[in-house]
C-alpha positions in Angstrom: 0.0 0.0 0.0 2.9 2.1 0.9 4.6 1.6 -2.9 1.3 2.5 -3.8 0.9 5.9 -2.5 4.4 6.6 -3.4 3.2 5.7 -7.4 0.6 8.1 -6.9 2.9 11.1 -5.6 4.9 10.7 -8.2 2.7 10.7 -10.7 1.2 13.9 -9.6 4.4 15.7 -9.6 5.4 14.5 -13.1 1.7 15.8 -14.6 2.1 18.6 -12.4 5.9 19.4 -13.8 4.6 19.1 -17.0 1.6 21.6 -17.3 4.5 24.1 -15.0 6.7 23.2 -18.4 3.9 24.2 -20.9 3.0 27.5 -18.6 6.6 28.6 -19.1 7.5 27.8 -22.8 4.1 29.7 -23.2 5.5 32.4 -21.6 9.0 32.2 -23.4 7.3 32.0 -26.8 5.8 35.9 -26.3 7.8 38.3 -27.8 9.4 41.2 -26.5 7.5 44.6 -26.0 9.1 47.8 -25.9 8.0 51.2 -25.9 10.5 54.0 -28.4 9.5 57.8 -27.0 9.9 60.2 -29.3 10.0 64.1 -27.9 11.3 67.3 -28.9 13.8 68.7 -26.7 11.4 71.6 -24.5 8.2 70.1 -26.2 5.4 68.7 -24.0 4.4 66.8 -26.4 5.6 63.1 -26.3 5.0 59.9 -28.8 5.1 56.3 -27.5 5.0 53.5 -30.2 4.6 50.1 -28.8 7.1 47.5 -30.9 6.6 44.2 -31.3 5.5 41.3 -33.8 4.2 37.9 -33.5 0.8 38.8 -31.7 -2.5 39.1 -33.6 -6.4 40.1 -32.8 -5.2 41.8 -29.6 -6.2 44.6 -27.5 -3.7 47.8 -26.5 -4.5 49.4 -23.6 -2.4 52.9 -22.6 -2.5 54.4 -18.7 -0.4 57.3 -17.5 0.4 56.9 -14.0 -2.2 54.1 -13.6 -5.4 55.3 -15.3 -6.5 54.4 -18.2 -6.3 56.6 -21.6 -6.7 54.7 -24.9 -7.7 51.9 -26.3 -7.3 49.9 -29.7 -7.3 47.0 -32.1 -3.9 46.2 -33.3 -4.9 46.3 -37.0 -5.2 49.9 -36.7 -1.3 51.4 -36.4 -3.0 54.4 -35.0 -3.4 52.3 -31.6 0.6 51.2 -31.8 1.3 54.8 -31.3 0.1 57.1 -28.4 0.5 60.6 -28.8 -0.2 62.8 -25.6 0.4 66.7 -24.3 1.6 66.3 -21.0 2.2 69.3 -18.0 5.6 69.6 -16.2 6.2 66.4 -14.0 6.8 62.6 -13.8 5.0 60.1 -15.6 5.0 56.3 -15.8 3.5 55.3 -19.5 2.9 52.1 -20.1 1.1 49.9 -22.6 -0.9 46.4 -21.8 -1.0 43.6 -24.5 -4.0 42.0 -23.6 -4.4 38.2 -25.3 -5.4 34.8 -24.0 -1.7 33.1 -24.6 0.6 36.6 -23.5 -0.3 39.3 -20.9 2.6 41.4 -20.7 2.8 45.0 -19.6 5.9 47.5 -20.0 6.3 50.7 -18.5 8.4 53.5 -19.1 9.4 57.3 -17.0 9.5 60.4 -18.3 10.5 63.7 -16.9 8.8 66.4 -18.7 10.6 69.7 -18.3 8.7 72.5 -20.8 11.3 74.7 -22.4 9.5 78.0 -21.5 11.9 80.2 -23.6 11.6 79.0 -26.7 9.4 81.3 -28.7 7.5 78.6 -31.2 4.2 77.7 -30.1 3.9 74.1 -28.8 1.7 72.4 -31.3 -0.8 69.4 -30.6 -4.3 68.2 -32.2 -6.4 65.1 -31.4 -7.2 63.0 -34.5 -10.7 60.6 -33.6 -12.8 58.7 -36.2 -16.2 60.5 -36.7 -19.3 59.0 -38.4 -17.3 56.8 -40.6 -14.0 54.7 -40.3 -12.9 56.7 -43.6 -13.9 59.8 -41.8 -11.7 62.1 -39.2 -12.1 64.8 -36.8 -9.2 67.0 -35.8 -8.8 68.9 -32.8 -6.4 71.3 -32.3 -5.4 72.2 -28.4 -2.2 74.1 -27.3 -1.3 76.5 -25.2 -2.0 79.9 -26.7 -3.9 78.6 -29.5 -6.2 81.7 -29.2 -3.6 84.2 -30.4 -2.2 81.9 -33.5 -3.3 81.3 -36.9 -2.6 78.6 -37.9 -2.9 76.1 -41.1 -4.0 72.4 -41.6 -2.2 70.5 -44.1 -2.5 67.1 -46.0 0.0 65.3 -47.3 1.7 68.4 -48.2 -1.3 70.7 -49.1 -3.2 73.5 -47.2 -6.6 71.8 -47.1 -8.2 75.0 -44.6 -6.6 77.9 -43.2 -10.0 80.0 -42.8 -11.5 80.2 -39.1 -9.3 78.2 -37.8 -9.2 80.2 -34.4 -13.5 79.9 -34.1 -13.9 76.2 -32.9 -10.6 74.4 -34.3 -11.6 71.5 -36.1 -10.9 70.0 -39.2 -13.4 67.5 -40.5 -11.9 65.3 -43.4 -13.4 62.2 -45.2 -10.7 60.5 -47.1 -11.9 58.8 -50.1 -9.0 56.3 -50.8 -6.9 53.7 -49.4 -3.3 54.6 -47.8 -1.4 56.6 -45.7 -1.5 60.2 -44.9 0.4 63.0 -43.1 -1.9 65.4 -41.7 -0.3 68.5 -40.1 -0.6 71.6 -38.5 1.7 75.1 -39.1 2.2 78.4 -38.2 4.3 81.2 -38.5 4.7 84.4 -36.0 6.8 87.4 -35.6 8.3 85.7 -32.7 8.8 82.2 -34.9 9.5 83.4 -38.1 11.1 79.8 -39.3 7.7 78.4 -38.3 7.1 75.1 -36.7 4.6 72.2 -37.4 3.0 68.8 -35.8 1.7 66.0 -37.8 0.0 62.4 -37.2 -0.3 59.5 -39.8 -3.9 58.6 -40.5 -3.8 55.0 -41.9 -7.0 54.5 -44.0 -7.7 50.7 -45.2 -9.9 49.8 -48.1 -12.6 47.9 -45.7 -12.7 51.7 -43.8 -14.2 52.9 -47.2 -16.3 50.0 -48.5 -18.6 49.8 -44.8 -22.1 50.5 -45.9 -22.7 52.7 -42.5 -25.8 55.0 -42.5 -25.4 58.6 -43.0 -26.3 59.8 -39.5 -28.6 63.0 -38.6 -30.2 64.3 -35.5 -31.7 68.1 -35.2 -30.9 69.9 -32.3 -33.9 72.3 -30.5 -33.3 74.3 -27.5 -36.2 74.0 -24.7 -37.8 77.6 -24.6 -35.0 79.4 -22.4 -33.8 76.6 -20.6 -30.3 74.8 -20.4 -32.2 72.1 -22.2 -32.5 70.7 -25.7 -34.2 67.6 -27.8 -32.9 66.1 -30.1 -34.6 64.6 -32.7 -33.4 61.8 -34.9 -33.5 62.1 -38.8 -32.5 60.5 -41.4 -33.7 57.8 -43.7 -34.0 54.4 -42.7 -33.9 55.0 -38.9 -36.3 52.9 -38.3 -34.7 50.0 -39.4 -31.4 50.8 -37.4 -31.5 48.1 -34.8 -29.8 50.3 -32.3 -28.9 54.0 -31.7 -27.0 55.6 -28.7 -26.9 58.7 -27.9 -23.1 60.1 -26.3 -22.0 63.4 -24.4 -18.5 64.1 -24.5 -17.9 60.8 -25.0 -20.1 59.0 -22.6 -22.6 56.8 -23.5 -26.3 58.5 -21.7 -29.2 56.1 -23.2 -30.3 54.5 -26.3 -32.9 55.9 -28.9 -35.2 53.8 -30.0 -39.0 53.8 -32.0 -40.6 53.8 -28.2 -39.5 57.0 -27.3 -39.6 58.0 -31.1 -36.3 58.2 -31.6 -36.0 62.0 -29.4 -34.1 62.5 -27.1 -33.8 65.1 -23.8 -31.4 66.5 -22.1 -30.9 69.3 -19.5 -27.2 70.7 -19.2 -25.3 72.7 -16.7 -23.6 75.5 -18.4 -20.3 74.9 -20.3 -19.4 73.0 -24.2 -20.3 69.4 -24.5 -20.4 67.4 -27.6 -23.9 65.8 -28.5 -23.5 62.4 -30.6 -25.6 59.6 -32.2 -24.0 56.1 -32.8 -25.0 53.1 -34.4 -23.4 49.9 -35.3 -25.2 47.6 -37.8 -23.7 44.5 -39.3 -22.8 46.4 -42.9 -20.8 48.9 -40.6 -19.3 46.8 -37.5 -17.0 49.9 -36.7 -19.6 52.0 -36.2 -20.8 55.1 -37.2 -21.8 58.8 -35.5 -22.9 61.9 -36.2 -22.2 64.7 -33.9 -22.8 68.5 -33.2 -21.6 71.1 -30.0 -23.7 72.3 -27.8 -22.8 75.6 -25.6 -24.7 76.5 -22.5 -23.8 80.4 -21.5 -23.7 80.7 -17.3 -21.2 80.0 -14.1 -20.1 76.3 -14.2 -18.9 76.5 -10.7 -22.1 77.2 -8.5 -24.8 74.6 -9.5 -24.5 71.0 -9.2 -24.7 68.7 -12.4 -27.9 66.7 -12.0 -28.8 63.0 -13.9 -30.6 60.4 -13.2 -31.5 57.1 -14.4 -35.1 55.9 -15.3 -36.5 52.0 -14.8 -39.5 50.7 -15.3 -40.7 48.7 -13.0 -41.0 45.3 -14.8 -44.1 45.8 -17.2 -46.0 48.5 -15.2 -46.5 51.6 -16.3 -44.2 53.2 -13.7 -40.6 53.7 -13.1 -38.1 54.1 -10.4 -35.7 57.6 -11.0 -32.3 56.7 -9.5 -30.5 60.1 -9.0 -26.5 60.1 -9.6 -24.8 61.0 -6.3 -23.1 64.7 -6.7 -21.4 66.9 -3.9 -23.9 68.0 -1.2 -26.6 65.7 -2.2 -27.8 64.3 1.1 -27.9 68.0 2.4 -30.5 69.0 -0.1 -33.8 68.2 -1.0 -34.7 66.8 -4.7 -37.7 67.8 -6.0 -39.8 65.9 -9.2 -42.0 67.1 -11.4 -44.2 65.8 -14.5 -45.3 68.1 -17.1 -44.8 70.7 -14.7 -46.6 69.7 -12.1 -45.2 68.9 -8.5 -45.2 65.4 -8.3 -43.2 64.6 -4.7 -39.6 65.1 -3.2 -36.6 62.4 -2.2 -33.5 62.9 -0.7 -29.9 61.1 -1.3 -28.5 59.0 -4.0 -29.9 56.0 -2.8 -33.3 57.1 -2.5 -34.9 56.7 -5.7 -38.0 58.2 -6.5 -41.2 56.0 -7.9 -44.1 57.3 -10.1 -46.9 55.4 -11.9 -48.0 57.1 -15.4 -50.8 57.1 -17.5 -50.3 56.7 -21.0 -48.8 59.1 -23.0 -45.4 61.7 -23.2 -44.2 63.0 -19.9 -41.6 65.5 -18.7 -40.0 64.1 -15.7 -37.4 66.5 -14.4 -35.5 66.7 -11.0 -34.9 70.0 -10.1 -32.2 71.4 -6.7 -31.5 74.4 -4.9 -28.6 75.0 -3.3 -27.1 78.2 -1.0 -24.6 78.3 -4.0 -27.2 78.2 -6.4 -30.2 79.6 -5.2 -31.7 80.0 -8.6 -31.5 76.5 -9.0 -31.1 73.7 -11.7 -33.2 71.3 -13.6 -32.5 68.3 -15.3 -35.4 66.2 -17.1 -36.2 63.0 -19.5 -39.1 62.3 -21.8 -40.9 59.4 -21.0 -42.8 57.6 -23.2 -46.1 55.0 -22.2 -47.6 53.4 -24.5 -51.1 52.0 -24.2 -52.2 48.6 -22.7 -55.3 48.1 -24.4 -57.6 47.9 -21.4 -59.4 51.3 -20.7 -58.4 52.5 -17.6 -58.7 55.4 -15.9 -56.1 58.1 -16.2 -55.6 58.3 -11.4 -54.5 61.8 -10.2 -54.8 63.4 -6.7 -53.3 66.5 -5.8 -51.1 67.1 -2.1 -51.2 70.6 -0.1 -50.0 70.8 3.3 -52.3 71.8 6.1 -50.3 74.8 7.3 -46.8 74.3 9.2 -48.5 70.7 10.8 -47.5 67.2 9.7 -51.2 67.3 8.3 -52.0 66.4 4.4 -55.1 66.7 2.4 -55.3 64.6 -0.7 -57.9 65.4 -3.1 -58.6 62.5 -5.9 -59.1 64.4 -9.7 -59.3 62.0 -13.0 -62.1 61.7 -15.7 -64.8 59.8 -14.6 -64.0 59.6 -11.7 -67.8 59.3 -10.1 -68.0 56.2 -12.1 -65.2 54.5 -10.2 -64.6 52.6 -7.1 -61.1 53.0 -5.5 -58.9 52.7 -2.6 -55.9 54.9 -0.6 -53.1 53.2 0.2 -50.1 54.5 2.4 -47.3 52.6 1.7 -48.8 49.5 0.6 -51.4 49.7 3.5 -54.8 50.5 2.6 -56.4 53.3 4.8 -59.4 54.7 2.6 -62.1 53.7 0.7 -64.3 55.6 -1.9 -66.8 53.7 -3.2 -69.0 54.2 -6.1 -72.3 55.7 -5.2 -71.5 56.0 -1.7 -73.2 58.5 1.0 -69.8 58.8 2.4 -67.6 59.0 -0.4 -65.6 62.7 -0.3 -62.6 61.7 -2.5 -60.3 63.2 -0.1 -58.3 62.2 2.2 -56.4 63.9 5.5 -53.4 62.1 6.8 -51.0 63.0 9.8 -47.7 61.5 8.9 -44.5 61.1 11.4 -40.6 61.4 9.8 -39.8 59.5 6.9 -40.7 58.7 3.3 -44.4 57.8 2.3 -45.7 56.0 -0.7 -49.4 57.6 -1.3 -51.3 55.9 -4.2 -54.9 55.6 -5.2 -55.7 52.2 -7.2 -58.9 51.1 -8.9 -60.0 47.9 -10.9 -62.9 48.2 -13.0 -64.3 45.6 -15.6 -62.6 47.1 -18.4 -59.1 47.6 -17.2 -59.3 44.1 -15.0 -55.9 44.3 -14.3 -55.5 47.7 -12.3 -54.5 50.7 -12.2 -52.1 52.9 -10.0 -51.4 56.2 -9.3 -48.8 57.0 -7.2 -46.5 60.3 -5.2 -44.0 60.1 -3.0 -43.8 62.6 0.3 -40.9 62.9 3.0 -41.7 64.1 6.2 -38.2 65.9 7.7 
């Protein structure tokens, strides 16, 4: 038995030496990564190109001190080579090789010391992808890029050199397959020799041949307010699958045929980029169309509100989850629908429940703070569609019986004498109108302690024999 065990042990270490053996000579078999800078002498402007070969269908992933900055496919060279603008300081770069079979990661440190004597402005620009793989967007940002002119070149030609200085883009859609240098260049009395920056744009022939949608949305302020829609046109959108809508590069909701394809949104002042995306499988890189929207006003007083919307399973009511900012459990959030008070919460984790009709409604959050005593609104359109039963359209009204913890609630829909229905206080009932009743008042007084109350009326009549709910929430401080 003893010889046994000992076969047994041994075989276990042999198997396990093995898969050890295959671990390593996996490892062994991944090539070497390194990272060439590139920098003028004084610039702040630096160029890290990650070398290697061997490694295919792999992700790049670029962090500066730890955080993450850009992302890529390796078939793209544009994601080998990482181009940033950095301030004075020390910075660890590195690039991650993400694949199954070789995880490697290599860092490198850079001391950035700005030659502030040299008299030639410090050129930069951002190049991203817009609506089309084919299809560029070029951002120029450097310091003192409001007092230079400056010109955008291709491949050796001025392509614009007019308002350069108003919002300093270029768009560009190139049409054919290969490589080209775009650049920027300026002259000044204090530069006369001039001084340029370029980037390679690497455009392949499957970039031009993607049958992508042309993308359209029209933008419409709301009255006075920080708010716009935006509305979704263009041909064939309602056979898109999917749309997203973006802000500054962050993805806010979809667009879809429920909501009919508009979309709301209330800023805080400041410039944001608005864009619609799509992927579809003639155009698995994507596409987007995108336009700037500027909101005049202080963007240091007033908190930036959002909050999510869910629907609570099928029911024609959602949950409004407000995103947590500075200050938030020191203030009270107020709702409204089309207008109309509709109930208050307070935190992040508190969300805020309301049962609709059918139909369009505004629902907008809305704070006031001591440094923003004005105040600020944000709001989303939602969108019920109908059930098919008839039921009634519930509303009651709230006012506050003076400075006591007293409430009346007063019951207001069509046909409402034609109804029987209940009041319920947190899922408890604790009044009754019925139909042809001596006693029936539709109203109801409630003294309430501290804390947050559900009050809803609900009804069930033959022809909506499922129910109906209307709901507010109230908190007592």
């Amino acid at each position: 038995m003893k010889k046994l065990s000992i076969w047994y042990v041994m075989i276990f270490a042999l198997l396990l030496g093995i898969i050890s053996c295959e671990e390593i000579e996996e490892l062994e078999n991944c090539p070497d990564v390194t990272i060439n800078v590139d920098n003028v002498s004084g610039s702040a402007v630096y160029r890290f190109a990650a070398q290697f070969d061997g490694i295919e269908d792999v992700r790049l992933t670029w962090s500066i001190d730890g955080e993450e900055i850009d992302t890529g496919n390796l078939s793209d060279i544009a994601n080998q080579i990482f181009e940033y603008q950095f301030e004075e300081g020390t910075y660890t770069v590195c690039v991650k090789v993400a694949s199954d079979t070789c995880p490697i990661e290599v860092c490198k440190e850079i001391e950035v010391d700005v030659d502030e004597t040299d008299p030639c402005p410090d050129l930069f620009f951002e190049a991203r992808q817009y609506e089309r793989p084919n299809k560029y967007k070029f951002i120029a940002d450097f310091p003192g890029i409001e007092d230079v002119r400056y010109e955008w070149f291709i491949n050796g030609e001025v392509v614009d050199n007019d308002n350069q200085n108003d919002d300093n883009y270029l768009f560009w859609e190139f049409n054919e397959p290969g490589s080209y240098e775009v650049c920027i260049k300026t002259e000044t009395p204090d530069c006369p020799n001039g001084t340029s920056y370029c980037k390679t744009i690497e455009i392949e022939e499957t970039d031009i041949d993607e049958e992508c949608p042309e993308l359209f949305f029209i933008a419409e302020q709301d009255g006075d307010n920080p708010a716009y829609y935006f509305q979704v046109e263009f041909e064939g959108a309602d056979q898109v699958e999917w749309l997203g809508w973006y802000i500054d590069g962050e993805f806010v909701e979809d667009s879809n045929n429920g909501d009919n394809n508009r979309f709301y949104y209330q800023f805080a002042p400041g410039r944001y980029e608005v864009c619609l995306k799509t992927e579809t499988p003639e155009c698995p890189e994507g596409t987007s169309y995108c336009k700037i929207i500027e909101i005049e006003g202080d963007t240091s007083v007033c908190p930036e509100l959002f909050f999510e919307a869910e629907q609570d399973g099928d029911n024609p009511a959602y949950y409004f989850y407000p995103n947590a900012f500075d200050g938030i459990d020191d203030v009270t959030l107020e709702w409204s629908v089309n207008g109309d008070y509709v109930g208050a919460s307070s935190g992040h984790n508190d969300p805020f429940y309301y049962q609709f009709g059918t139909g369009s409604f505004e629902v907008c959050l809305s704070v006031e703070t001591p440094e923003c005593p004005e105040g600020v609104t944000f709001c989303k359109v939602i969108e019920i569609e109908g059930s098919g039963n008839d039921c009634p359209d519930l509303f009651f009204s709230i006012e506050q019986e003076g400075n006591t913890p007293g409430y009346n609630f007063w019951a207001e829909f069509e046909g409402m004498s034609n109804v029987s229905y209940e009041w319920l206080i947190n899922g408890d009932v604790v009044d009754s109108e019925t139909m042809n009743s001596n006693d029936r008042d539709n109203y109801l007084y409630y003294q309430f302690g501290t804390g947050t109350y559900e009050i809803c009326i609900i009804t069930e009549t033959p022809d909506c024999p499922n129910g109906v709910t209307f709901c507010k929430t109230l908190v007592i401080e």
